[in-house]
Residue frames as a rotation matrix with the C-alpha (Angstrom) as fourth column:
UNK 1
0.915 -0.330 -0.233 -71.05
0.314 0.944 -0.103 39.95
0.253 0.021 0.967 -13.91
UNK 2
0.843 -0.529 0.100 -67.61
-0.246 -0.213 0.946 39.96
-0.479 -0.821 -0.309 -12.24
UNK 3
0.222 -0.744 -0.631 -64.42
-0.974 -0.138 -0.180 40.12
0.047 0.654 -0.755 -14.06
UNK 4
-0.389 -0.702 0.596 -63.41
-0.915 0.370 -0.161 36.88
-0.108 -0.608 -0.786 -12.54
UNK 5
0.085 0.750 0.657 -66.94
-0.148 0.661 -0.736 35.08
-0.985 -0.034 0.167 -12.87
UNK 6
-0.789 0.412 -0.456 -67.21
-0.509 -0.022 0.861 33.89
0.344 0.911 0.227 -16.54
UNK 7
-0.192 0.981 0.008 -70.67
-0.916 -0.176 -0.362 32.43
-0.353 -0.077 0.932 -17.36
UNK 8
-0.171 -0.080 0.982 -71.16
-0.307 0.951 0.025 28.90
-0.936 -0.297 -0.187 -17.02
UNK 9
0.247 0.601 0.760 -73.42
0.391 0.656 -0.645 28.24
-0.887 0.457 -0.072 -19.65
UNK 10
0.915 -0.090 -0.394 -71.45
-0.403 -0.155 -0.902 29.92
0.020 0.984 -0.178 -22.36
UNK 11
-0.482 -0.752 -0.450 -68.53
-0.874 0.375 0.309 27.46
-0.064 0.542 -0.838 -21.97
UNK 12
-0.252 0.468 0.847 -71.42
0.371 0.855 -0.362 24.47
-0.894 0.223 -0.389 -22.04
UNK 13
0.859 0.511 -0.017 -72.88
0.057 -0.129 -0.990 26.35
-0.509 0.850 -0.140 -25.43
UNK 14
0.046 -0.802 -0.596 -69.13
-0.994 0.021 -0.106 26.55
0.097 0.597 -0.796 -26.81
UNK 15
-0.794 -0.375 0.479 -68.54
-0.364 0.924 0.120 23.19
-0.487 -0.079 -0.870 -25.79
UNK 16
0.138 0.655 0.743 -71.97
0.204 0.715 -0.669 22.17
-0.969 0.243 -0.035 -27.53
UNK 17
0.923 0.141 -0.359 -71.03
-0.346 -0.105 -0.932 23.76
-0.169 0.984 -0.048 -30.62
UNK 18
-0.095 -0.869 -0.485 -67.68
-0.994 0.113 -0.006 22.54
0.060 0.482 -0.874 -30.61
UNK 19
-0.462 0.239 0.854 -68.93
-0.117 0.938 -0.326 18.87
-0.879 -0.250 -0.405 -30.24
UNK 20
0.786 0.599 0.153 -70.72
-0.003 0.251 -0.968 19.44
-0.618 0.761 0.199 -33.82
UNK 21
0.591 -0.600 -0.539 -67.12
-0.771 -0.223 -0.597 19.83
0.238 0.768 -0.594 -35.08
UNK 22
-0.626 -0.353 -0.696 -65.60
-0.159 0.931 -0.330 16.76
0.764 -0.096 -0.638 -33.31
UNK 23
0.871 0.417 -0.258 -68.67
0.048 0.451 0.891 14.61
0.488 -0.789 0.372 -31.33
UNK 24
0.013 -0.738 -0.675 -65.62
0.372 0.630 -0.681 13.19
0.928 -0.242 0.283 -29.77
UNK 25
-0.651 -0.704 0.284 -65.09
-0.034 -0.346 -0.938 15.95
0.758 -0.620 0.201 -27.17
UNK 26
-0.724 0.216 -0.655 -68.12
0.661 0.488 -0.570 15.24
0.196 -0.846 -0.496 -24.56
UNK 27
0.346 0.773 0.531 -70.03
0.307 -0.628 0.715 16.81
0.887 -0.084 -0.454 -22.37
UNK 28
0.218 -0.352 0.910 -69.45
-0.380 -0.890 -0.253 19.55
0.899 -0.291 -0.327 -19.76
UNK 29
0.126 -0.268 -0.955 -67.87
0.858 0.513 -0.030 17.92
0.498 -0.815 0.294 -16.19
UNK 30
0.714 -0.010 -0.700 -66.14
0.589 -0.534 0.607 21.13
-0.380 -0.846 -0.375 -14.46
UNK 31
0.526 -0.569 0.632 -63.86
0.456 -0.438 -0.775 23.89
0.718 0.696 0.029 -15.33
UNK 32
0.399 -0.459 -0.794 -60.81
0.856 -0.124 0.501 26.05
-0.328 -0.880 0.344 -13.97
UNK 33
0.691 -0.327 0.644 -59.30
0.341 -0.639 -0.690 28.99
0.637 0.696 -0.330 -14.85
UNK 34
0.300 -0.772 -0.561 -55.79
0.618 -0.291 0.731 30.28
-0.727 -0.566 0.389 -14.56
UNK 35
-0.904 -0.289 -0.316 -54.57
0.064 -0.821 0.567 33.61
-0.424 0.492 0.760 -15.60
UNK 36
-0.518 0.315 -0.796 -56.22
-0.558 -0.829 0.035 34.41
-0.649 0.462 0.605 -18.90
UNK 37
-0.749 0.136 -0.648 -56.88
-0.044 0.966 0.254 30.33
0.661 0.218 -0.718 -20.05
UNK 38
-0.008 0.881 0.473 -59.96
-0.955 0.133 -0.265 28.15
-0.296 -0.454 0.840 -19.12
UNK 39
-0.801 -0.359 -0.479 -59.51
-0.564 0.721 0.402 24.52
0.201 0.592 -0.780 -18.57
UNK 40
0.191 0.945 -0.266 -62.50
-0.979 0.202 0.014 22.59
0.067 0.257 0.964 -19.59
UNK 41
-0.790 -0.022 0.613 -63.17
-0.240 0.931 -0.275 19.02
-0.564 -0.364 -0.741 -18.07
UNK 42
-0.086 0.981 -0.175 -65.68
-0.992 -0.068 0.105 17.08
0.091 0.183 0.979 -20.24
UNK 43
0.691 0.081 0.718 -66.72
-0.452 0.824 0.341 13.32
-0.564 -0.560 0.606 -19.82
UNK 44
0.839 -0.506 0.202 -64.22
0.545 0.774 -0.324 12.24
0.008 0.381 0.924 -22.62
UNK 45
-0.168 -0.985 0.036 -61.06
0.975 -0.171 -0.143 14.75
0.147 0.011 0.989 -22.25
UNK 46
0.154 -0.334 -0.930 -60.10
0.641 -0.682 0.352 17.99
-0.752 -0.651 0.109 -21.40
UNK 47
0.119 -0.560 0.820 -59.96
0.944 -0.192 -0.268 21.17
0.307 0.806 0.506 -23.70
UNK 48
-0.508 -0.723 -0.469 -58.54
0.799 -0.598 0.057 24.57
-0.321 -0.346 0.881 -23.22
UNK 49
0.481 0.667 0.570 -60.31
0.824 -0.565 -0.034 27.64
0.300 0.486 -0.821 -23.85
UNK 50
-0.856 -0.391 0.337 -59.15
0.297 -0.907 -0.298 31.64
0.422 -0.155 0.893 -23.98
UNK 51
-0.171 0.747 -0.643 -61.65
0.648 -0.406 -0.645 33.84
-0.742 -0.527 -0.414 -21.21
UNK 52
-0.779 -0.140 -0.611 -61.57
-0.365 -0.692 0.623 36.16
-0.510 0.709 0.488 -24.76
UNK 53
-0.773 0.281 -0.570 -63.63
-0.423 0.442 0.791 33.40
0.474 0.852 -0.223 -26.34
UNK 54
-0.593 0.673 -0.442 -65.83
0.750 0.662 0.002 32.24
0.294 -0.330 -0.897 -23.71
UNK 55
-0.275 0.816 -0.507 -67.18
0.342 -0.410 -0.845 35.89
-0.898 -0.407 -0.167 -23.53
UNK 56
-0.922 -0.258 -0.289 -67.40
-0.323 0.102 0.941 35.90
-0.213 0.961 -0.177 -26.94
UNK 57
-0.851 0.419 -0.318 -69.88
0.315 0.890 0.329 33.42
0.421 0.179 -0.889 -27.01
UNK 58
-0.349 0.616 -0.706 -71.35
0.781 -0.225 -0.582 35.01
-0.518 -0.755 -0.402 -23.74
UNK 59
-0.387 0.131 -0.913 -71.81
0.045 -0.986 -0.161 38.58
-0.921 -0.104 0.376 -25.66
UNK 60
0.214 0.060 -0.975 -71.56
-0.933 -0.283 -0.223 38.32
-0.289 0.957 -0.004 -29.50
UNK 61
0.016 -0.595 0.804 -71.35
-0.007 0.804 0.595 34.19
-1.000 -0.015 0.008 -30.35
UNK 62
0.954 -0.165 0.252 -72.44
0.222 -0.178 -0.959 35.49
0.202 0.970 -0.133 -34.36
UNK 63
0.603 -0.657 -0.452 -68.85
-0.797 -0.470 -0.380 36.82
0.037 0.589 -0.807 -34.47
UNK 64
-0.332 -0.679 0.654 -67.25
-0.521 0.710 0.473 32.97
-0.786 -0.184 -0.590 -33.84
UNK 65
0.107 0.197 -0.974 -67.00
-0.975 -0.172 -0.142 32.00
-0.196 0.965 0.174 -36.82
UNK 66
0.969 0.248 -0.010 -67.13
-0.247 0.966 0.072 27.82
0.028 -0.067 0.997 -37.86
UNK 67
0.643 -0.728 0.240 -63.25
-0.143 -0.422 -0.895 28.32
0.753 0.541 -0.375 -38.93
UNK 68
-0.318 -0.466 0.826 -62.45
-0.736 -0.428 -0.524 29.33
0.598 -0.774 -0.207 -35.20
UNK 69
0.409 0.540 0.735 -64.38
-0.901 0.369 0.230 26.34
-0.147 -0.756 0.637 -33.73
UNK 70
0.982 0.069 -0.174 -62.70
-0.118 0.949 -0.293 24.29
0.145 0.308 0.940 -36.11
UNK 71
0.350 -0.720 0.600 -59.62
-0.475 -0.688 -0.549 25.77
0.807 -0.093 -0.583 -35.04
UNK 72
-0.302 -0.199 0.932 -60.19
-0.823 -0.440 -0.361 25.00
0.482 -0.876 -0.031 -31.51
UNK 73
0.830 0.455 0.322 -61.38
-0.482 0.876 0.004 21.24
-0.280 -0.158 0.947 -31.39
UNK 74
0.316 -0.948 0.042 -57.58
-0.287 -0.137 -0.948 21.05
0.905 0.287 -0.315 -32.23
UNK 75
-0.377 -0.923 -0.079 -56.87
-0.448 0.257 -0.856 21.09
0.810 -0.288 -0.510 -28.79
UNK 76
0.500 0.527 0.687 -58.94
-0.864 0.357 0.355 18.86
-0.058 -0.771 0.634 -27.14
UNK 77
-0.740 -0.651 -0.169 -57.18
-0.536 0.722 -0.437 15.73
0.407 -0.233 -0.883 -25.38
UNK 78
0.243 0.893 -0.379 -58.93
-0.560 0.448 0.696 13.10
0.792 0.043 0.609 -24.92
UNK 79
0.467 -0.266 0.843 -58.82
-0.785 0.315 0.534 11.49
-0.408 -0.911 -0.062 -21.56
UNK 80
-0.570 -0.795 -0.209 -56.57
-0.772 0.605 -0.197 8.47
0.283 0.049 -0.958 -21.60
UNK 81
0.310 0.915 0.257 -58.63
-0.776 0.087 0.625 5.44
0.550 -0.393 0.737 -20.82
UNK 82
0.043 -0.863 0.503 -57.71
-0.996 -0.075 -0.044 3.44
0.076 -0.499 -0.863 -17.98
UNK 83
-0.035 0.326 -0.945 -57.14
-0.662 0.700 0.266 -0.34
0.748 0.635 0.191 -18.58
Protein backbone atom coordinates (compact mmCIF):
# COMPACT_ATOMS: atom_id res chain seq x y z
CA UNK A 1 0.00 0.00 0.00
CA UNK A 2 1.21 3.54 -0.81
CA UNK A 3 1.91 6.12 1.70
CA UNK A 4 -0.64 8.32 0.13
CA UNK A 5 -3.35 5.50 -0.55
CA UNK A 6 -5.16 4.88 2.81
CA UNK A 7 -7.61 1.92 2.65
CA UNK A 8 -11.03 2.58 1.84
CA UNK A 9 -12.70 0.16 3.79
CA UNK A 10 -11.02 0.97 7.05
CA UNK A 11 -12.51 4.51 7.10
CA UNK A 12 -16.13 2.68 6.18
CA UNK A 13 -15.30 0.10 9.32
CA UNK A 14 -14.33 3.28 11.54
CA UNK A 15 -17.21 5.03 10.34
CA UNK A 16 -19.38 1.79 11.12
CA UNK A 17 -18.13 1.60 14.50
CA UNK A 18 -18.39 5.10 15.14
CA UNK A 19 -22.15 5.09 14.12
CA UNK A 20 -22.67 2.55 17.22
CA UNK A 21 -21.55 5.56 19.31
CA UNK A 22 -23.76 8.23 17.64
CA UNK A 23 -26.30 6.39 14.80
CA UNK A 24 -26.57 9.96 13.85
CA UNK A 25 -23.38 10.14 11.74
CA UNK A 26 -24.43 8.02 8.44
CA UNK A 27 -23.10 6.19 6.04
CA UNK A 28 -19.91 6.43 3.93
CA UNK A 29 -20.44 9.08 0.68
CA UNK A 30 -16.65 10.08 -0.27
CA UNK A 31 -13.56 11.23 1.39
CA UNK A 32 -10.47 13.69 1.00
CA UNK A 33 -7.42 14.06 2.51
CA UNK A 34 -5.21 17.02 3.18
CA UNK A 35 -1.89 16.97 4.82
CA UNK A 36 -2.12 14.55 7.70
CA UNK A 37 -6.36 14.92 8.24
CA UNK A 38 -9.09 12.87 6.40
CA UNK A 39 -12.33 14.48 5.60
CA UNK A 40 -15.13 12.05 5.70
CA UNK A 41 -18.45 12.78 3.70
CA UNK A 42 -21.32 10.60 5.02
CA UNK A 43 -25.10 10.82 3.98
CA UNK A 44 -25.92 12.94 7.16
CA UNK A 45 -22.63 15.22 7.79
CA UNK A 46 -19.16 15.31 7.53
CA UNK A 47 -16.48 14.06 10.11
CA UNK A 48 -12.80 14.47 10.33
CA UNK A 49 -10.45 11.78 10.85
CA UNK A 50 -6.37 11.65 11.65
CA UNK A 51 -4.49 9.19 8.62
CA UNK A 52 -2.86 7.89 12.30
CA UNK A 53 -6.29 6.48 13.08
CA UNK A 54 -7.54 5.28 9.89
CA UNK A 55 -4.41 2.97 9.79
CA UNK A 56 -5.02 2.10 13.03
CA UNK A 57 -8.06 0.51 12.26
CA UNK A 58 -6.39 -0.72 8.93
CA UNK A 59 -3.44 -2.58 11.04
CA UNK A 60 -4.26 -3.00 14.78
CA UNK A 61 -8.26 -1.75 15.24
CA UNK A 62 -7.99 -3.92 18.99
CA UNK A 63 -5.78 -0.99 20.07
CA UNK A 64 -8.90 1.78 19.44
CA UNK A 65 -10.25 1.72 22.28
CA UNK A 66 -14.43 2.64 22.82
CA UNK A 67 -13.09 5.92 24.82
CA UNK A 68 -11.30 7.08 21.50
CA UNK A 69 -14.42 6.45 19.31
CA UNK A 70 -16.30 8.18 21.80
CA UNK A 71 -13.89 10.82 21.63
CA UNK A 72 -14.20 11.20 18.01
CA UNK A 73 -18.06 11.22 17.23
CA UNK A 74 -17.37 14.67 18.90
CA UNK A 75 -16.57 15.99 15.74
CA UNK A 76 -18.97 15.03 13.44
CA UNK A 77 -21.18 17.95 11.82
CA UNK A 78 -24.07 17.18 10.70
CA UNK A 79 -25.01 18.41 7.31
CA UNK A 80 -27.28 21.40 7.56
CA UNK A 81 -30.58 20.53 6.02
CA UNK A 82 -31.76 22.53 3.28
CA UNK A 83 -35.30 24.07 3.60
Amino acid sequence: MSQSKLPLYAIVELLMRLTGVNSQIGNYKNHSERGDEVLVRTTNGTIQLSKTLVLSQFNRPEDIQKQDLESLALRFRRRLSKA
